[in-house]
N, C-alpha and C positions, 0 to 999 in steps of 0.2 A: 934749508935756506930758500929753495923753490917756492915751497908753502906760505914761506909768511911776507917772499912778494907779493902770491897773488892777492894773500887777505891785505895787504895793504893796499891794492889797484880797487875794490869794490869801489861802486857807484852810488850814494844815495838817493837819485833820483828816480830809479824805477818805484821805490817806499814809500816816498813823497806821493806819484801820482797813485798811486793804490789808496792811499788816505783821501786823495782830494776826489778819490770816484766814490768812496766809501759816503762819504760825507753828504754828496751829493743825493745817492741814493737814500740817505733818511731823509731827507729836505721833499726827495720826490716821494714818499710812502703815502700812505690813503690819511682822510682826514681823520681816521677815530685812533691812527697810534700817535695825534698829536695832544698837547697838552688840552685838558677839559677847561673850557672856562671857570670860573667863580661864583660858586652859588651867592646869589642874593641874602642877606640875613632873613631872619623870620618875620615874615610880612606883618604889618599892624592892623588893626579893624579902624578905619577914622571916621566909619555913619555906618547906622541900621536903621531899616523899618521895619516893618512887618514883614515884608517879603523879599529885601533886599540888605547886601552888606557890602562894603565897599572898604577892599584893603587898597594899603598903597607898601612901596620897597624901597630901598635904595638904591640907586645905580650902579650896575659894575661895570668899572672900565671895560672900552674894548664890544660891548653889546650889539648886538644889532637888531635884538628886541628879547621878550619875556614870553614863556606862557604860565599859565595858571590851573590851580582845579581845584574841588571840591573835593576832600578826602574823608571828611567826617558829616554826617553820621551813618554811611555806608559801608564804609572802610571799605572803599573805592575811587577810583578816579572818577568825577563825573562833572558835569557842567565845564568844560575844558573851554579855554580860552590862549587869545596871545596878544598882545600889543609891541607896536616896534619902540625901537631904543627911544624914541624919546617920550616915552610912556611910564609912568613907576606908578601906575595906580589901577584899578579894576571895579568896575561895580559888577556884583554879581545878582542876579535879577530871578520871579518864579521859586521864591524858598517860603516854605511853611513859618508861619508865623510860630511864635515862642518853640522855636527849636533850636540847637545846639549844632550847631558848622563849624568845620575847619580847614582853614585851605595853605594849600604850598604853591610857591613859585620857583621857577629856575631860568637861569638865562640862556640866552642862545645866541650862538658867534659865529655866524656861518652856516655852517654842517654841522658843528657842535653843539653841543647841549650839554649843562652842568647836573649833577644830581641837586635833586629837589631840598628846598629850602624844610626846616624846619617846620611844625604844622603852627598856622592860628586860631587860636576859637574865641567864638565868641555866640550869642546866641541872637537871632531876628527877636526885634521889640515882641514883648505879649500884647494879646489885646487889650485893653483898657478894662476892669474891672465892672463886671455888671450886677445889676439889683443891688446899689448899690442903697442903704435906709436903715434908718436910726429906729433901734427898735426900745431905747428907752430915754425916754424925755424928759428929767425933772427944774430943779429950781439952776441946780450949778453941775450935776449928771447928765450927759449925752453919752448912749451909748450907741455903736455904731458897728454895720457887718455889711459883709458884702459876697458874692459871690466868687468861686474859683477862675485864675486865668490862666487857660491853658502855657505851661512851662514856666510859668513864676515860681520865683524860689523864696523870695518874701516881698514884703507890702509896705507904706509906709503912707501916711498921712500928713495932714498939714491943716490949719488954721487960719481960713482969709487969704492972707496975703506974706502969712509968713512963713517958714522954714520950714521943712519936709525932716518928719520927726518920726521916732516908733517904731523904725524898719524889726520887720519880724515875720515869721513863715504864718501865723495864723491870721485869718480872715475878720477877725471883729477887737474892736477898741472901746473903753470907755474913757471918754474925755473927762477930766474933772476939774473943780475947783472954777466954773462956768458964772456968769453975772448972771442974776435973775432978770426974765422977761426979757431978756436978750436973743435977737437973730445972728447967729452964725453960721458961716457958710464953708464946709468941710469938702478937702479933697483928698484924694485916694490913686493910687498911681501901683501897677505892679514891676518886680525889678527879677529879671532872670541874670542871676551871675556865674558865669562861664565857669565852669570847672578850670582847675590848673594843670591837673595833669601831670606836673612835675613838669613842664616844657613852659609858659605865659603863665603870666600875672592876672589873675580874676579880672573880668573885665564887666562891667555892667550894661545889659540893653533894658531901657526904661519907656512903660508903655505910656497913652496919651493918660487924662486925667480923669477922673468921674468925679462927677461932685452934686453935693446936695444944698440946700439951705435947713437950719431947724432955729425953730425958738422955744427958748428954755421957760419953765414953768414960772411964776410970780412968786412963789413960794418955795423953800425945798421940803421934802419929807422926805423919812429915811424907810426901807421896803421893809415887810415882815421878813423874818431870816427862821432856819431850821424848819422849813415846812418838807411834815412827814404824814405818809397813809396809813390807813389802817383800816380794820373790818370791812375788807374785802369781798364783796358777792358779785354774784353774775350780772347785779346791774345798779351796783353801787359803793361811793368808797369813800370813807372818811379823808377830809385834811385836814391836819392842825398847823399850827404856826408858833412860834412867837412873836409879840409885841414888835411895833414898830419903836423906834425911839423917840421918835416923834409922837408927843402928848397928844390927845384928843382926837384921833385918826377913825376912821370907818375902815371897810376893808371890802374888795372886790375881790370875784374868783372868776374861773374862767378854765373849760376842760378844753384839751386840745384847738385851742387857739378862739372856740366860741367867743359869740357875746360876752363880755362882760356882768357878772351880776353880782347886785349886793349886799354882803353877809353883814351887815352893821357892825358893829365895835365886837362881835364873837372872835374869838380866837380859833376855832374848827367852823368849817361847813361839812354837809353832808352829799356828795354829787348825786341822783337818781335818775333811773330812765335810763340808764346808759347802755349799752350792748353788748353783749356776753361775748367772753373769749375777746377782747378787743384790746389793742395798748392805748393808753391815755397817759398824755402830760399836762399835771395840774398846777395852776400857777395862779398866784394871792397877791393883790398890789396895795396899798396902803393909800389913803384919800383925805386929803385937807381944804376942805372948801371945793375950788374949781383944779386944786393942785392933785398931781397924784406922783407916785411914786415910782422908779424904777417896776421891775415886775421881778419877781421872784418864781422861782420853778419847783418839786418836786422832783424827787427821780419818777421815771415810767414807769406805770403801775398797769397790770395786763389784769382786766375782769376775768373771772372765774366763765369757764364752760357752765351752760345749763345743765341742772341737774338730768339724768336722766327719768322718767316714769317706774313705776316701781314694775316689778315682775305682776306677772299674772296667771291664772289656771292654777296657780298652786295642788296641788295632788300628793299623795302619800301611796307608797307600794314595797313591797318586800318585808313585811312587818314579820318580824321576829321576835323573841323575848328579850333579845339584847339592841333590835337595829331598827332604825328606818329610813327607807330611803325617800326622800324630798324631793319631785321636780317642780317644773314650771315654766312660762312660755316667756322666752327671753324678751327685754326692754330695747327697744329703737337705742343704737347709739351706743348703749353702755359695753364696756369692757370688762367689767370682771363685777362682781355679785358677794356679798355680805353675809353671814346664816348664824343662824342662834338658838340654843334650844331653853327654853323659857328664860331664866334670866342669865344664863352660863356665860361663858367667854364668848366674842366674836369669832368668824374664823373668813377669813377672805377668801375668796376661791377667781380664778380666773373667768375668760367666758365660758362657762358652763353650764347647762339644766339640771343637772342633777345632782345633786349628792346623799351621800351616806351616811346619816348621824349612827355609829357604833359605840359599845360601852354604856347603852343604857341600862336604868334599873326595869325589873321585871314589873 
């Protein structure tokens, strides 16, 4: 009976103030056991230039500003920045033209800091496309090439004043279906598109424009086609062609980018004078009046090495009833040597002076 007075006299206010000390003490703890603020979503890219890119974020409540950095293409932290809370945007400044960047943000509350947002990328503008010239001219044909920009991923053209068309990774275009004797004036622009990643959405950085003017021929003619070599020497080499389709044509040739010359209505020319051991690309254009045609090519055909000089000294030794052996004083340049006994079989030999005809008759 003792017993279960005293458990009925307990107090619960010693338990009470044990809770309200407890309590106290997490409220007083250091700032990093307290809750992290709220990462930012994944920054957006909203301008590029050449040398710069400028994301912007969302606000998290609660902020009392952001930092920033460059994480890609080092895969490191670097160009680090911060702006305060009423801040949600950055330009980031000093980046390599047609390169690929990505950058995180995170926010800060204090003493706290959130873990880092999600990565952006995007790539700085490429340069504007250079040597940029129409390398074939005709009546309703313009062809068109231009040089490489650094980090473009493809290219895309456009006509005066209209619509940017064609997009595609290789460097040359033929426009067709053109008005005769007509000036058009062609632009040219490179596009680097951002990898995904599996994290954004391809993003496009588009460089300035290049452009040219051409005026199309009076006439069209259509090019010779199937031009092939042949009879190949060290310093000379057939081309043939087929017909143009266009009736009543002449026809110009032209070795690795030479003058122009002309093979009248022939369907082969012969090239000469040309230099041994050398690659050459041969190309045949079709001609109607003051009109000419697109230019057509051959594949690269490589002149033959100069022959080497024959041997010399020839001498004879070791004569026996069945052998002889054959020397002679080796040729400038040659590798290996040919030998024959009157009208018999060849036999090749490497570089060598000497050899041994065996098995003859007595």
């Amino acid at each position: 009976m003792r017993a279960l007075k005293n458990t009925a006299s307990f107090s619960p206010r010693p338990l009470a103030w044990l809770m309200l000390i407890i309590l106290l003490s997490l409220l007083a703890l250091p700032g990093r056991a307290q809750t992290r603020p709220a990462a930012p979503g994944m920054p957006s890219v909203d301008s590029t230039t050449t040398t710069s890119i400028t994301i912007s974020w969302t606000a998290v409540a609660g902020a009392t500003g952001y930092e920033y950095a460059q994480l890609i293409p080092q895969d490191t932290r670097r160009n680090p920045g911060a702006v305060g809370a009423s801040a949600t945007s950055a330009t980031i400044t000093g980046l390599n033209h047609g390169t690929v960047y990505g950058f995180i943000v995170r926010t800060v509350a204090g003493a706290q800091k959130s873990s880092w947002s999600q990565t952006a990328y995007r790539y700085t503008n490429p340069l504007a496309p250079a040597n940029f010239r129409a390398t074939c001219v005709a009546g309703t044909v313009v062809g068109l090439v231009w040089g490489a920009s650094y980090g473009a991923t493809s290219y895309e053209i456009k006509i005066g004043s209209g619509s940017w068309q064609s997009r595609d990774e290789s460097r040359a275009r033929v426009i067709e279906r053109l008005a005769l004797g007509t000036t058009y004036t062609f632009h040219v622009r490179a596009i680097s598109t951002a990898p995904s990643l599996g994290i954004t959405p391809a993003s496009d950085s588009i460089s300035a424009e290049s452009s040219i003017s051409v005026t199309t021929e009076t006439a069209h003619v259509e090019p010779p086609t199937a031009l092939q070599t042949s009879e190949i020497t060290s310093s000379s080499v057939k081309l043939t062609w087929t017909a143009s389709a266009t009736s009543s044509v002449t026809y110009e040739v032209s070795a690795n980018g030479s003058a122009w010359v002309d093979s009248g209505s022939d369907l082969q020319h012969v090239f000469t004078n040309l230099d041994h051991n050398t690659r050459y690309i041969l190309r045949a254009r079709a001609k109607s009046g003051n009109a000419n045609s697109c230019v057509a090519s051959a594949p690269s055909v490589t002149t033959l090495p100069n022959a080497p000089s024959a041997p010399t000294s020839l001498q004879t030794s070791g004569i026996t009833q069945t052998a002889i052996t054959l020397g002679w004083t080796k040729s400038a340049g040659a590798t290996a040597y040919k030998v024959q006994v009157d009208s018999g079989a060849v036999t090749t030999l490497g570089d060598v002076a000497t050899h041994t005809f065996s098995g003859l008759t007595a």
